[in-house]
N, C-alpha and C positions, 0 to 999 in steps of 0.2 A: 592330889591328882593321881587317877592309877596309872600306868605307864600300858596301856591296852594296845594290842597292834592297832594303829590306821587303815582303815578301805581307800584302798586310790582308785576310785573309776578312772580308767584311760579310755578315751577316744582312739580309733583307730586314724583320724583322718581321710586324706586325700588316698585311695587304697593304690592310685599310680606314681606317690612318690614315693619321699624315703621316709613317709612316716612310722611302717611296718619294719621297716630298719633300725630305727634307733629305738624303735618300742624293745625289740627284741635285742638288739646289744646291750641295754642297759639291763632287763631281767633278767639275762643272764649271767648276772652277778648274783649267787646264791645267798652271797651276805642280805641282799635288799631284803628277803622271808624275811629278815631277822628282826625288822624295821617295820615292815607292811606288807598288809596280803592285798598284793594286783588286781584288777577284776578289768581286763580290756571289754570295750565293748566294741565287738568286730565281726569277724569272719573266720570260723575257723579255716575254713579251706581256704580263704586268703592269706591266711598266716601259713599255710603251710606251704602257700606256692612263695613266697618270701624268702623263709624258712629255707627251702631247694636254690633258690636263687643265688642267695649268699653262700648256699653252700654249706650250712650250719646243721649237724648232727644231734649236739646235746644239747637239746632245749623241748620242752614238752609241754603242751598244758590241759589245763584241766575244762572239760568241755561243762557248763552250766546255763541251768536256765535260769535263774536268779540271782541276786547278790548276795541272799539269804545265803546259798549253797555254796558259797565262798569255801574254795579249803584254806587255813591256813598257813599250809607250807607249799602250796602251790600257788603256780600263773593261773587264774583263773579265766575263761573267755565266755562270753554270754554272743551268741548267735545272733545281727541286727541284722542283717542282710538275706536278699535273696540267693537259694543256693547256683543260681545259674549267672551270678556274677562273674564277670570276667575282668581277669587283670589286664591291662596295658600301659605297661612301664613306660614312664614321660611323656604320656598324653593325657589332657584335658577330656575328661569324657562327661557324657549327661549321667552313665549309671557310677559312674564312681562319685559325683556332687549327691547321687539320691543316697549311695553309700554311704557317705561322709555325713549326713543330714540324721539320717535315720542313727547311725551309731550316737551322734552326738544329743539328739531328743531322748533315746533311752537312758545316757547318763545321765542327761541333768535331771529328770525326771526320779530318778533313783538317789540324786542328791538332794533333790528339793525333798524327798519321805524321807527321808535319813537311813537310806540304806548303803549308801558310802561316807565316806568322811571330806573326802578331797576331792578333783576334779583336774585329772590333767589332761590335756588337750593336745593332740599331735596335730601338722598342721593343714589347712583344707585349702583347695581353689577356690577364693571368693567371688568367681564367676560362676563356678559348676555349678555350686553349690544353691543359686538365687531358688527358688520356687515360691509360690503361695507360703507356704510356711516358713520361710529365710527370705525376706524382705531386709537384709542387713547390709553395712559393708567389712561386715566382720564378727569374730567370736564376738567382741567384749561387748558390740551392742546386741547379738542375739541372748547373750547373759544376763544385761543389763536389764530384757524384757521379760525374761523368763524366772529372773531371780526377782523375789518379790521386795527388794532391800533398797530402794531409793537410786541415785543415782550411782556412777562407776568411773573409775579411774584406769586408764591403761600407762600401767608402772613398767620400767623397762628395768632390771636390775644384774648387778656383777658384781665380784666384790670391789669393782672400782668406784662406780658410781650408781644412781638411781636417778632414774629421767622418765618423767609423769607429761604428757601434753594435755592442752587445752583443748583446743579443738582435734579431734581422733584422723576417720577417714575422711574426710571431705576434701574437694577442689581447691588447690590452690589461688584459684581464684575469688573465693568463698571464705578466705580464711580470715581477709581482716573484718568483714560485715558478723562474722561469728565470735569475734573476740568480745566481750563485753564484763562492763565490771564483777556484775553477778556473777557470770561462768568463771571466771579468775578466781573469784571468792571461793566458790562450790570447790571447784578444783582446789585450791589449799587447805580447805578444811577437811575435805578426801583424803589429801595427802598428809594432812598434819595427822590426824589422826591414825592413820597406817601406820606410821613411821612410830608408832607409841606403842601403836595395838597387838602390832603385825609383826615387829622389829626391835619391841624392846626398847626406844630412842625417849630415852625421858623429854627430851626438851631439843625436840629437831632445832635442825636451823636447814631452810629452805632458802634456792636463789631463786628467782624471777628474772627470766629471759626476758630481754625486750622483742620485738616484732619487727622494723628497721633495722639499717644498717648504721652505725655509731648509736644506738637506741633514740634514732629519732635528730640527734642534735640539735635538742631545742627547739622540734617541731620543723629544723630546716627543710628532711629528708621523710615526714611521716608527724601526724598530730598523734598515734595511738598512744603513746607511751605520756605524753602529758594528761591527754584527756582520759584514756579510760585505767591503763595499768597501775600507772603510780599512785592513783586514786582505791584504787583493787588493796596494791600491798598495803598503804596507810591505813585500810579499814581491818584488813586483816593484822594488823602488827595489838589495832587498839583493841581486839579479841583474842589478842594472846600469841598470837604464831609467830610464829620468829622468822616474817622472811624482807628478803633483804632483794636493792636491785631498784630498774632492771638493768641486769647486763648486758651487751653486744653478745651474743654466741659467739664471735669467730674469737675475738680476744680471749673470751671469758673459757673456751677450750684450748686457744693456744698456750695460754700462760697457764696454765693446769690450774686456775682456778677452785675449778669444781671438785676438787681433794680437799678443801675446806668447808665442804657442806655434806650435809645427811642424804642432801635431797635436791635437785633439781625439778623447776617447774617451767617448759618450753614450750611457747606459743600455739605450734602446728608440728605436725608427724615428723616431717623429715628434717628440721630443725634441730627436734632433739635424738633422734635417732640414728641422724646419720652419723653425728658424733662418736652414740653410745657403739653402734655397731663397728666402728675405725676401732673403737678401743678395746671390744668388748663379745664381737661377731661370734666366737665359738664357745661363749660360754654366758651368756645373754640369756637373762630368763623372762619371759612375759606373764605379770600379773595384775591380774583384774584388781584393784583396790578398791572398797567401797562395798564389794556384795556382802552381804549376809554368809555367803559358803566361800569356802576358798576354791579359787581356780589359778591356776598355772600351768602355762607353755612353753617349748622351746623359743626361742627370739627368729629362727627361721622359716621359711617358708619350706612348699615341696619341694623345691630341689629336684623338680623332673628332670635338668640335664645328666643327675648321675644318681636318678633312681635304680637301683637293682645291681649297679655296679662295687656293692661294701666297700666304699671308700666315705662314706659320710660319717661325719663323728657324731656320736651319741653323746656329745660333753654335755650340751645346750640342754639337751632330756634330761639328761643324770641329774642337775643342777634342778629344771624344773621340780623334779618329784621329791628331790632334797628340800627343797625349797616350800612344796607343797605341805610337806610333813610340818616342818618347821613352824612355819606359821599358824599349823592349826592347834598346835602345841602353845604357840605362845598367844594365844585368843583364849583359849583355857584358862591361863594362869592369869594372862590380864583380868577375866572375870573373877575369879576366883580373889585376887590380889584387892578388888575393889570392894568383892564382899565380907572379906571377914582377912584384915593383912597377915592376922598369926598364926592362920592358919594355912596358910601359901606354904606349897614344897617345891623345891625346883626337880625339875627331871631325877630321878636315878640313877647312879655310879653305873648300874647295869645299861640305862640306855644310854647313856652317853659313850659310853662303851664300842656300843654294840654301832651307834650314829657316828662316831671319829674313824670306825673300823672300816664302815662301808667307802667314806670319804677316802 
């Protein structure tokens, strides 16, 4: 495998939060060149009014109209927007949802021809954002429809744990009519295989959340976990997966449980996320599991209350596009590893180098 720099298409996001913030605290780490050449898809002149905002002098980049025209020792930006955009730090606006829409159609577009390698995503108003063409309630299912690779997983990751749900964004009210043996399946073979693909995990071992409180006790407090989950992991265990369960969530985090698995798989959103985010909030990565291309996000939202203010950490970013790299790296070698074993090389004394440096 040759050790080539990576294309990271970035999204600009929500252009009224702190997305243009931690875009730019993180690139200005000149180590990153050393790793990947940037290609945001934004606004220059939003980036520049950001740019003033924070107050930040040395940081530059490089104006393009293609991906092709990537420099690479530079920030590269490709122009999605109208130039008579206007910022408004910590509000919700209709032109900054058409902003956030348009930058993120260009990228994936440019991922789907293979004109970038990776896809990181800053993060968007899922209201502003609706039109005709974002019918979604979120990146992973605008992904999910746009990437042409089967179904998708939203993996939530740190290096403490990894927490994948079943059902994504939907009503809480929606969530047990949504659980069914099949989508449990789908989801751990997403997840099994990530965890091999994506992460290097010869032989996960995944828990299964239950849905109830004591996971059901025997049908006293809920039938889900007899009739459709425990039926889910059994069919999953006799195809190989190693997952175990279900567990109660509240125990199965209290008692720190989940430091003995590769991999957590929880019901509904905020089941497993509230968790992750208690443990994990400023440095939480969001990855789409299942596409064909890699995409990675911060674990946060806009953060309109302290847009424009440089007080927001760029960890959550930094971690994303580390993250991005990484993965696409070891998709490589998995391929490679299945087509011919002796002939597999692992990364380079030089990149790994150059990837512990950045860390």
């Amino acid at each position: 495998m040759k050790d080539t720099k990576i294309k990271v298409g970035i999204t600009q996001g929500d252009i009224n939060g702190i997305g243009y913030e931690v875009i730019i605290k993180t690139l200005m780490d000149a180590r990153i060149l050393e790793i990947c050449t940037p290609i945001i898809y934004g606004s220059p002149k939003v980036a520049a009014y950001h740019k003033k905002a924070l107050d930040i002098e040395d940081f530059s980049l490089n104006n393009i109209k293609t991906a092709q025209d990537a420099h690479a020792k530079r920030i590269n930006i490709i122009n999605c927007t109208d130039e008579n955009i206007k910022v408004e730090l910590g509000k919700s606006t209709t032109s900054a949802g058409i902003a956030a829409l348009a930058s993120l159609e260009a990228a994936v577009k440019d991922l789907n021809e293979g004109n970038i390698d990776v896809l990181l995503t800053a993060p968007i108003n899922k209201k502003n954002i609706q039109s005709k063409d974002f019918v979604f309630p979120g990146h992973t299912e605008y992904l999910e429809s746009r990437i042409n690779s089967g179904k998708s997983l939203m993996l939530l990751i740190s290096e403490k744990l990894r927490v994948g749900v079943v059902t994504g964004h939907i009503p809480i009210s929606k969530v047990s009519e949504s659980i069914t043996e099949e989508k449990i399946i789908e989801k751990l073979n997403i997840l099994n295989k990530s965890l091999i693909q994506d992460f290097g995990i010869r032989k996960p071992k995944v828990a299964v959340l239950s849905l109830n409180p004591h996971a059901g006790d025997d049908g006293l407090i809920g039938s889900e976990e007899k009739d459709v989950i425990i039926p889910a992991i059994e069919k999953a265990r006799k195809s190989g997966i190693m997952a175990l369960g279900p567990y109660p969530a509240d125990g199965f985090f209290g008692s720190n449980d989940y430091s003995k698995f590769d991999a957590i798989l929880s019901m509904y959103h905020d089941q497993g996320l509230t968790a992750f985010k208690a443990l994990s909030f400023d440095s939480g990565v969001n990855f789409t599991a299942g596409l064909s291309k890699v995409r990675t996000s911060p674990a946060h939202g806009t953060a309109y209350a302290i847009a424009g203010t440089n007080v927001a950490s760029p960890e959550s970013f930094q971690k994303a596009l580390y993250m991005a790299i990484d993965v696409y790296r070891n998709r490589i070698q998995f391929e490679e590893l299945n087509k011919d074993p002796m002939k597999v090389k692992a990364p380079s004394a030089d990149f790994q180098n150059k990837r512990q440096s950045v860390k």
